[in-house]
C-alpha positions, 0 to 999 in steps of 0.5 A: 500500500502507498503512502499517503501522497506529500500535498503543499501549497505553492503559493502565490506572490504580488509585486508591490512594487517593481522598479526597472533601473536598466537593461544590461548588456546580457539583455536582461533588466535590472530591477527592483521589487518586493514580493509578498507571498500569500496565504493562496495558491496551487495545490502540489501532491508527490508521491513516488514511484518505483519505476525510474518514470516523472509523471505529471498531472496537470489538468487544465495546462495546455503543454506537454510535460517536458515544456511544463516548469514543474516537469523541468523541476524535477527532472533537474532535482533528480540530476542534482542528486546523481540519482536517476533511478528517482520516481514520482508521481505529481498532480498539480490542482491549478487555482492561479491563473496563467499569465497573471503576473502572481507567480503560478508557475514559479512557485509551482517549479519551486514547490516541486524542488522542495517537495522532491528534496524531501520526498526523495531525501536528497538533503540539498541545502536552501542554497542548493535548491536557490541555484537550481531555481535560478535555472528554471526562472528569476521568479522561481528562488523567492519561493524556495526560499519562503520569504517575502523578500525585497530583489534586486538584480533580475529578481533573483538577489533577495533580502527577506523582509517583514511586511505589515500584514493586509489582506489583498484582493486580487482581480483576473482580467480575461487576458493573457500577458506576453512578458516576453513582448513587453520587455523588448518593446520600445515604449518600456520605460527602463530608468527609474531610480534605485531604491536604497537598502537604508530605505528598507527601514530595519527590512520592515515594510509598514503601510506608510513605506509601502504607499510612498514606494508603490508602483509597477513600471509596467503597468503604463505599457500593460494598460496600453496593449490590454484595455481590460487591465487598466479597467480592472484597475480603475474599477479597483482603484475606487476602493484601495490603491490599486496597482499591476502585479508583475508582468501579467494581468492581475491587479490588486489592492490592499485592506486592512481586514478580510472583511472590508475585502470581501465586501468589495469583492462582492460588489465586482462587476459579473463575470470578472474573476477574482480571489481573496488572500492574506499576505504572509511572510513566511510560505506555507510551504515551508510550513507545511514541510516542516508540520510534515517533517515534525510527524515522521 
């Protein structure tokens, strides 16, 4: 008889602010932001297998497997490791939307690697698995590491901070945005002034600090391409300060309780999708692997 298959919530993130300093001469783009995880996200179950085989379940996701971050995930674990006779089965319960700009499939890819590590007793240190996600995306080592963070370089150089706790409400407008198209587009503004670590205040973000650096550098270029984005938050706007998250679609504002979230969710135009979260600092990912680990 199986055990019981390791279930984890990879969660999702916002970007409270995000910042394009430059483009380097590798292409890539200088940045600056800081992610807030949240208490909501994808559902993630392994369980291993005895035949040498990387099975994924995805419903709803339209790749094949080997194109799929989280099959590349685990895959490069398991190269890591030295141990290609590794197994697993994985089902991925999708609950964030593709494109969104919140980190479903960054925080997906990182869940597997915490996952399979524990799963398959590889013993890789947070370093470790950090470097592995560096390879899969900037996004992705921000969930291996469980923090909420402010990042600078291309995402991937972290500093954990403390951020004072809202609940978000986070509006998904029915498209779909290309980050590729909007880094190499002309109209991108790429010169915006650094953030200084002094200015992290003790590396605690309270509502006051969070106001005065708020903004996303791309959400001019965003609402420009995909009229629908700049609706949303429009509509939003009326009831908190509403900004872009990341490079994708979804919107945000922050409220000082759920319920003064939920009452202007329930007041959203029909038809327009949306979810409620309580930003956190730690993942509950992390969480859950050390629950887990304390009842082995």
């Amino acid at each position: 008889m199986n055990p019981a298959p390791l279930t984890l919530t990879a969660p999702a993130k916002l970007n409270l602010m995000l910042r394009i300093l430059g483009r380097r001469d590798d292409g890539y783009h200088e940045l600056q932001t800081v992610f807030q995880l949240l208490d909501f996200g994808d559902a993630l179950s392994f369980q291993e297998n005895s035949d040498a085989s990387i099975q994924l379940h995805c419903p709803g996701v339209d790749l094949p497997p080997e194109q799929n971050l989280v099959y590349r995930a685990a895959q490069l674990l398991r190269q890591a490791c030295g141990k290609p006779q590794l197994g697993a089965t994985i089902a991925v319960d999708k609950k964030l939307p593709a494109g969104g700009g919140i980190g479903g499939g960054s925080s997906d890819a990182a869940t597997a690697l915490l996952g399979l590590n524990h799963l398959w007793q590889c013993r890789l240190s947070l370093d470790d698995l950090a470097e592995l996600a560096r390879q899969l995306g900037a996004d992705v080592p921000v969930f291996v590491r469980g923090h909420s963070a402010f990042a600078e370089g291309i995402g991937e150089q972290l500093t954990a901070v403390s951020i004072e706790p809202r609940w978000y409400l986070v509006l998904t407008p029915a498209c779909h945005v290309s980050t590729a198209a909007l880094f190499s587009d002309p109209r991108l503004t790429r010169d915006s002034a650094a953030i200084t670590l002094a200015a992290l205040r003790d590396r605690r973000l309270n509502t006051h600090w969070l106001n005065e650096y708020a903004g996303n550098d791309f959400q001019p270029l965003v609402e420009s391409l995909y009229p629908e984005v700049g609706e949303a938050r429009e509509w939003l706007s009326r009831h908190g300060q509403a900004q872009l998250t990341g490079t994708g679609a979804c919107v945000f504002a922050g409220f000082e309780s759920e319920s003064a979230a939920q009452q202007v969710f329930a007041e959203r135009p029909e038809g327009w999708s949306a979810f409620i979260a309580q930003g956190v600092d730690k993942s509950p990912t992390h969480r859950q692997l050390a629950k887990f680990a304390a009842t082995v």
